[in-house]
N, C-alpha and C positions, 0 to 999 in steps of 0.2 A: 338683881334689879339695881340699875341706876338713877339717880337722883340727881336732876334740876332747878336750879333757885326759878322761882318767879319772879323775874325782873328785880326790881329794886323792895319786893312784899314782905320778905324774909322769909316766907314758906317756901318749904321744896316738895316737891313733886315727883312719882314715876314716870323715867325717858317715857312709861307704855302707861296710859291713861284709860277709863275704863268707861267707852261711850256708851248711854242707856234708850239710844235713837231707834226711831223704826225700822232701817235698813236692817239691822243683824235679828230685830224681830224679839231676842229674849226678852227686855224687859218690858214687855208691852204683849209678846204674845206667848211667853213659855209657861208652864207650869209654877209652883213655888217652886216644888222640890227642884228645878231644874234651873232656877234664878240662884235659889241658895246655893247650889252645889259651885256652880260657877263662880259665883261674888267669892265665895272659901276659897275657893282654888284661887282666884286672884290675889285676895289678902295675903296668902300664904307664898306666891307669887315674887310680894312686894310690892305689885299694884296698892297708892293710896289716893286715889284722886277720881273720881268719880262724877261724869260730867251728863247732867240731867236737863230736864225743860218740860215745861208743864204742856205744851204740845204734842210731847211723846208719847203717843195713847189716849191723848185727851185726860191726861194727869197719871196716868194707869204706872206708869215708867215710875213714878213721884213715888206712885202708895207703896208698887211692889220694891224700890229699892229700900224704902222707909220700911216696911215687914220685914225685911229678909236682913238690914242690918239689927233691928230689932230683937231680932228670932237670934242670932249668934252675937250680940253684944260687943258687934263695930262701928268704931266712929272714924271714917275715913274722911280726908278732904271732898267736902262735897262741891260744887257749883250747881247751880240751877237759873233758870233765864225768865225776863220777863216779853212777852210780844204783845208789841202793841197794833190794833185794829182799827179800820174807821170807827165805829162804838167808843173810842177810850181818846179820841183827839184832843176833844174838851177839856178834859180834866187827866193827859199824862201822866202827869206826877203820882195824881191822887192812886190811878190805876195801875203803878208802878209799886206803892204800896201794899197795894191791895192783892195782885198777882203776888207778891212775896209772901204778903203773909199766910195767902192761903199756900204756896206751896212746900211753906214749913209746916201748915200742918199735915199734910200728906207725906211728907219727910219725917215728921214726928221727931224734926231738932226744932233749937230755938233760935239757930245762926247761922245763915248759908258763909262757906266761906269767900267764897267770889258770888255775884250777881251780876249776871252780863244781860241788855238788853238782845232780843233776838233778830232786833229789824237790822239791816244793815245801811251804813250814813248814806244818804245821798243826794244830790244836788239837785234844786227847783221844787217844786210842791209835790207834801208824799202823795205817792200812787204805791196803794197797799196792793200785790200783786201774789199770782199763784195761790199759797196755802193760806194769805192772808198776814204773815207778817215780815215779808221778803225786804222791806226796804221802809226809812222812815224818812223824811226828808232834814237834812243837819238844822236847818233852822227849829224845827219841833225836836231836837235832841237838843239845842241851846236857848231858846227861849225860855222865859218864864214861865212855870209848869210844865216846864218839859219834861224830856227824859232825863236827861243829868238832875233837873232840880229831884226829880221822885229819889233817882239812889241818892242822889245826899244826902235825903231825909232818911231812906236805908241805914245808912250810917253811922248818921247821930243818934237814931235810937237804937243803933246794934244792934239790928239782923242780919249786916251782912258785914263782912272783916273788908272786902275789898271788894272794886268795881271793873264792868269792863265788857266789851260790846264784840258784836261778828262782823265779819269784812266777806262782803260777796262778790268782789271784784268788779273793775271798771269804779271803783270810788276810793284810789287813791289818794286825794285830796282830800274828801270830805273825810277819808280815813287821818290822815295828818294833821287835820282840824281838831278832831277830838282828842288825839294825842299828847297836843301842844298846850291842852288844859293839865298836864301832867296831873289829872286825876286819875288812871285806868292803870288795871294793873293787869289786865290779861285779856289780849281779843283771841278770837275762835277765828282761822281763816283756812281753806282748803289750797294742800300745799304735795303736788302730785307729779308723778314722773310722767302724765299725761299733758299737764298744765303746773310748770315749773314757775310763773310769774310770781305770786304771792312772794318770791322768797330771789329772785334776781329782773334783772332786766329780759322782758321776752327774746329769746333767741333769734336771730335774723333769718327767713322761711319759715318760722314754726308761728302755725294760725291755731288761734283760740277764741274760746268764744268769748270770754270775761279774761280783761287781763290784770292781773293780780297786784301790778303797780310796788314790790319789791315792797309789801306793808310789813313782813316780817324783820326786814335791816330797819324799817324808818319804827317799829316799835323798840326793837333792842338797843335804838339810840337814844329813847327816852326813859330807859329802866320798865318796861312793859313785858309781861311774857308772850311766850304764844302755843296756844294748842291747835294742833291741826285738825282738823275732821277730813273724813274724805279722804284717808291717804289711798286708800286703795281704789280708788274713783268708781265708787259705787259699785266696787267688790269685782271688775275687772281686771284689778291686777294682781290676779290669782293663777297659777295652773289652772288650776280646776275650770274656772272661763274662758282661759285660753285654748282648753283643750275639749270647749263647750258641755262640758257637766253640768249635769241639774244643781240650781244652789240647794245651800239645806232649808230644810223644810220651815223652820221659821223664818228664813231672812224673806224679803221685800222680793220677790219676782221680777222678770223681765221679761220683752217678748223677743224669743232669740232667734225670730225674723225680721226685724225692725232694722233699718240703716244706721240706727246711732249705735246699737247692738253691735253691728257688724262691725263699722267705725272701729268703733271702743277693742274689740277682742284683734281687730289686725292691728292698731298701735300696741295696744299691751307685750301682739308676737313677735313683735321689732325690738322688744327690750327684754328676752331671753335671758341674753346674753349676760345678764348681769346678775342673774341668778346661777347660771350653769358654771359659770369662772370661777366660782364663790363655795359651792357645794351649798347654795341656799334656793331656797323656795323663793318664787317670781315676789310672792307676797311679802318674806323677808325681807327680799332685795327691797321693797318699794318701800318699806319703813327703815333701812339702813338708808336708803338714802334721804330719808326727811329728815332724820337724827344726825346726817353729818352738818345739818346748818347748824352754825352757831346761836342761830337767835330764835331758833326752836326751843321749847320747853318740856313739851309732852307729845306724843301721838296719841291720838283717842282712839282706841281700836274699840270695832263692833263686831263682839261675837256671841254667834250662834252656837255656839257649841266649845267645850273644854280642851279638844285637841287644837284647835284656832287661837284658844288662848294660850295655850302655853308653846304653839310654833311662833308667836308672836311675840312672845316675852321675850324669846333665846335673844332676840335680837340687841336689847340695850346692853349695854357696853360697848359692840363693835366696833371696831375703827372705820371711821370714816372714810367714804370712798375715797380712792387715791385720784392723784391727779391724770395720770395715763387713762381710767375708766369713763372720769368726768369729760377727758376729751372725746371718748368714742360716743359717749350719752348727749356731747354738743352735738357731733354729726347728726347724730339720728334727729334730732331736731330740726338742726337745721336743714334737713331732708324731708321735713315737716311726717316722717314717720313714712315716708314713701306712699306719701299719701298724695293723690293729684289733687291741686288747688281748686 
């Protein structure tokens, strides 16, 4: 395993990070014995970083990663997130407190080491959308009792070592607002060979639906890290989807009649090629190429299972795609995936 500084934080981090989200299902829907077995195999791995949220199971992610490092007597880099709701407008800050502390006790530590809010910034008045904390609006993240004022209070009483928020794309700006507080030391943004913006300028013919606005160069110019979620764009860039296999039986389902389904698994079959040239698995391929950014930090992988985790670890150190590969990867873009407009 390879090892990452966090921007300017002075901790370092596994290139391969160890996401405890619903998608991959374990820590929210596996067994103990089959949470611990994993997290061992991680540690053992080299995996040290561990990225949570008390929405993962409605805290469930919280207790079971808190048990199971408990049970084996490891203390990895943790992060965990706070989400704010219409209920918590009034009083953010206070409820920014209040979400941390109760998720150290579910953690069963006394210090998160990152605390990132879960909303992500965005412009005009928030409108709390989807799961309920998709977006917060940047003024309610800089006002008085806001978001930033809750973690700075984080802070001063040390609960949490360092701060730092998610980027949902299309809020470049409000993403570079918060940045230029040079308070944050690490956002969470999805960074995918489906949807490459987070991390360059959108390619010329390649439609997306959120465009990612290059927040990965404009954090690592502020001393900021970055972990990605979502590299494998909600587990479609995999063989196994490409070649329409049932997922494993914990992760998050899909209906493998749906258009965005379909969508998804015919882009995935256009970018082959970059696993076949390589001797690597599609899945490989789509974390070797998140890891040639420079202003990557970590990949947060979600797995279901041990053999996932550890075809996924092979990957840190790899050299970074070459430049001849990157140009056949622009094509395909800008072929928008031979996809009709």
């Amino acid at each position: 395993m390879h090892y990452r500084k966090i921007g300017l934080s002075g901790l370092e981090v596994s290139e391969i990070g160890f996401g405890c989200g619903g998608n991959a299902g374990l820590m929210v829907r596996g067994t103990f014995d089959e949470q611990r077995a994993i997290v061992e195999r991680a540690l053992e791995l080299g995996i040290n970083y561990f990225d949570n949220a008390p929405d993962y199971g409605n805290g469930a992610a919280e207790e079971n990663l808190g048990a199971v490092l408990k049970a084996i007597g490891a203390r990895p880099l943790i992060n965990s997130k706070v989400e704010v709701r219409v209920t918590d407008l009034d009083d953010i800050a206070g409820h920014v407190v209040r979400s941390t502390e109760a998720s150290l006790r579910r953690l069963g530590i006394e210090c998160l080491d990152i605390l990132q809010i879960h909303n992500g910034p965005r412009a005009g008045p928030t409108a709390l959308e989807g799961l309920g904390y998709k977006t917060l609006s940047i003024d309610d993240f800089l006002r008085p009792n806001g978001a930033l004022d809750g973690l700075q209070r984080i802070l001063r009483d040390g609960k949490a070592r360092h701060i730092g928020f998610i980027c949902r794309g299309n809020d470049a700006s409000e993403v570079n607002a918060l940045l230029n507080t040079g308070l944050f030391s690490m956002i969470n943004v999805s960074y995918t060979l489906l949807n490459p913006t987070a991390g360059m300028r959108c390619p010329p013919g390649l439609l997306v639906d959120r465009d990612g606005g290059d927040v990965i160069g404009a954090a690592a110019q502020r001393g900021c890290g970055a972990a990605i979620f979502s590299a494998l764009a909600g587990g479609f860039l995999t063989d196994e989807s490409v070649s329409g296999s049932q997922r494993h039986p914990l992760a998050r389902g899909v209906d493998p009649n749906s258009a965005a389904t379909f969508d998804a698994r015919h882009k995935a079959a256009q970018l082959r090629f970059l696993a076949q040239e390589s001797g690597l698995t599609l899945a490989q391929a789509a974390y070797r190429f998140v890891l040639s950014h420079p202003g990557v930090t970590t990949v947060l992988g979600g797995f279901s299972a041990r053999n996932q985790l550890e075809e996924l670890c092979r990957v840190s150190g790899a050299a970074p795609l070459d430049a001849g590969t990157f140009g056949r990867l622009d094509a395909v873009w800008r072929g928008n995936f031979d996809v009709a407009a």
